[in-house]
N, C-alpha and C positions, 0 to 999 in steps of 0.2 A: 496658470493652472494647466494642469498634462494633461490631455485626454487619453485615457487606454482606448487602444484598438482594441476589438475585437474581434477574433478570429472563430472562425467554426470549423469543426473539422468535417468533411464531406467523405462520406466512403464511397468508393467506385462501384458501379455496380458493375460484377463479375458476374459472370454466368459460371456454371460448376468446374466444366476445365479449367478457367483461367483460376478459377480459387487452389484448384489442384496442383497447376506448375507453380503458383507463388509460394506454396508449401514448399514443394520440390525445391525449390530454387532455396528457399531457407532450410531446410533438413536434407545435408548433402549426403550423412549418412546413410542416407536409405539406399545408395546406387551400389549395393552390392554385386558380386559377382553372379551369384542367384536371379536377384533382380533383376540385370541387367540382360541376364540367359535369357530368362521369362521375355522379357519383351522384344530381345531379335527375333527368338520363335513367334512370337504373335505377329509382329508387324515389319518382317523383315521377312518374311514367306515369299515362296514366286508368285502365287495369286497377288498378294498384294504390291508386291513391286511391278508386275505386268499390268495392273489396274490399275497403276499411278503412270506409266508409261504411255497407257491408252489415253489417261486425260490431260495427259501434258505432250505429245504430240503432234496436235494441228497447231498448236501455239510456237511449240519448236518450227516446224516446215512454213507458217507466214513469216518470222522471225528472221528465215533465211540466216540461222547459225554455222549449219552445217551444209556443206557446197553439195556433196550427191548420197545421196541414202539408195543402196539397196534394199528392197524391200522381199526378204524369203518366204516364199509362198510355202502354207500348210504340206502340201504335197513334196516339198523339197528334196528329202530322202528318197520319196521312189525318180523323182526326174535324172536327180543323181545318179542312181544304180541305172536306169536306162543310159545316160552319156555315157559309162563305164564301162 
């Protein structure tokens, strides 16, 4: 005599973004050139590339990736013009 197995299917619990890229990732169509504008402007701004910068930083400088970092102080342009 066979026994069937029996299978269940379990669904992942996703939270709302991750339900959002699985979409994405199946409806390729959506990455129009429109689309695609839309979200350099949102998330490709200097605000937010400078605030990704700030929090990926101190992890860069323990990491010891990069041998010597200058660091340009806010006042940069006027010290400039005074050595000139």
């Amino acid at each position: 005599m066979m026994m069937k197995r029996q299978t269940r299917l379990q669904y992942g619990d996703f939270n709302e973004m991750e339900k959002i890229r699985v979409w994405l990732e199946y409806h390729q169509e959506v990455f129009t050139e429109d689309f695609m504008a839309e979200l350099a402007n949102k998330f490709l701004n200097y605000y937010n590339v400078r605030k990704k910068i700030k929090e990926l930083f101190p992890r860069i400088l323990r990491m010891d990736i990069i041998d010597n970092i200058d660091i340009i102080p806010n006042d940069y342009g006027e010290v400039f013009k005074e050595k000139n």
